[in-house]
C-alpha positions, -999 to 999 in steps of 0.1 A, spaced: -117 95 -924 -103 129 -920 -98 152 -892 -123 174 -886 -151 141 -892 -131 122 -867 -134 154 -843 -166 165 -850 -181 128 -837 -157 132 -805 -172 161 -794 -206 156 -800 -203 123 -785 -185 138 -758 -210 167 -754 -241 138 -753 -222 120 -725 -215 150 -707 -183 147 -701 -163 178 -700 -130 187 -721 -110 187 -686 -126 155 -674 -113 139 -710 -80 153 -707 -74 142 -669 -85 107 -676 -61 107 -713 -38 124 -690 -27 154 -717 -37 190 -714 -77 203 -722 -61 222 -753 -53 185 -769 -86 176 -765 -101 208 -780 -74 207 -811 -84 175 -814 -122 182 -816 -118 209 -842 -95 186 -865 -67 209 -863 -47 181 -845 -54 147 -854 -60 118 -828 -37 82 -826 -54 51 -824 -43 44 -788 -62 76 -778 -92 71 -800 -96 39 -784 -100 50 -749 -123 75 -760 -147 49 -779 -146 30 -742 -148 59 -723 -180 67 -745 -197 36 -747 -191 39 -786 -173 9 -813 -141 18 -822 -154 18 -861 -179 50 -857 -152 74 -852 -127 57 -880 -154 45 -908 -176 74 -920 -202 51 -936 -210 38 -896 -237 54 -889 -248 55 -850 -279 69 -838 -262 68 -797 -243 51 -780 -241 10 -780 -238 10 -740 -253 38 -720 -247 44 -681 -264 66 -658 -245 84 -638 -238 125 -623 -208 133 -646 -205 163 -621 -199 140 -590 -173 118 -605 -138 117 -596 -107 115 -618 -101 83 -606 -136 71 -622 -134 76 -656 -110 45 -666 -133 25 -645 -167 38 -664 -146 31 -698 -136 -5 -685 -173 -13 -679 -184 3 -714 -159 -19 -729 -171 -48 -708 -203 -42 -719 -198 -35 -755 -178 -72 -758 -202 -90 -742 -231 -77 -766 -208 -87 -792 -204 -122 -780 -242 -123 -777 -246 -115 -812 -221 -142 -828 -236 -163 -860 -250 -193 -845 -256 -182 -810 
């Protein structure tokens, strides 16, 4: 999938979460501007980071690298006051996406 795809479902993700361009930075620990170039497509993203940003967002891994997934929201949804949270938040909110996101896959094995 190219660039700008990639970074087009980041930020709208992002945006729908609403999470801020800082926030995401702080908790990838890189600069805002990163995140931004990466949003646009002018920069593209490495798997590592890509994959903390699926957690951090409650999204698969495969929406934001296979254009033919098509996702309607999130797989795992939290309420929470992104405004009130604290840098130190973030990884834990991504651990219990990810959590989350395995388990439903373990739920949904053939044969279970």
């Amino acid at each position: 999938m190219d660039n700008k795809i990639i970074g087009k479902r980041l930020r709208a993700v992002r945006e729908a979460t609403g999470f801020t361009q800082e926030q995401v930075a702080k908790y990838l620990d890189t600069k805002r501007e990163i995140i931004s170039y990466i949003e646009t497509g002018a920069r593209p993203v490495n798997t590592l980071m890509l994959r903390k940003l699926a957690d951090l967002y409650g999204y698969k891994f495969s929406y934001f690298v296979d254009e033919s997934v098509k996702e309607d929201g999130p797989q795992v949804s939290m309420a929470f006051r992104v405004s009130d949270l604290s840098d130190s938040d973030l990884p834990v909110i991504a651990q219990v996406k990810k959590i989350a996101l395995n388990l439903d896959s373990l739920y949904n094995l053939p044969g279970e």
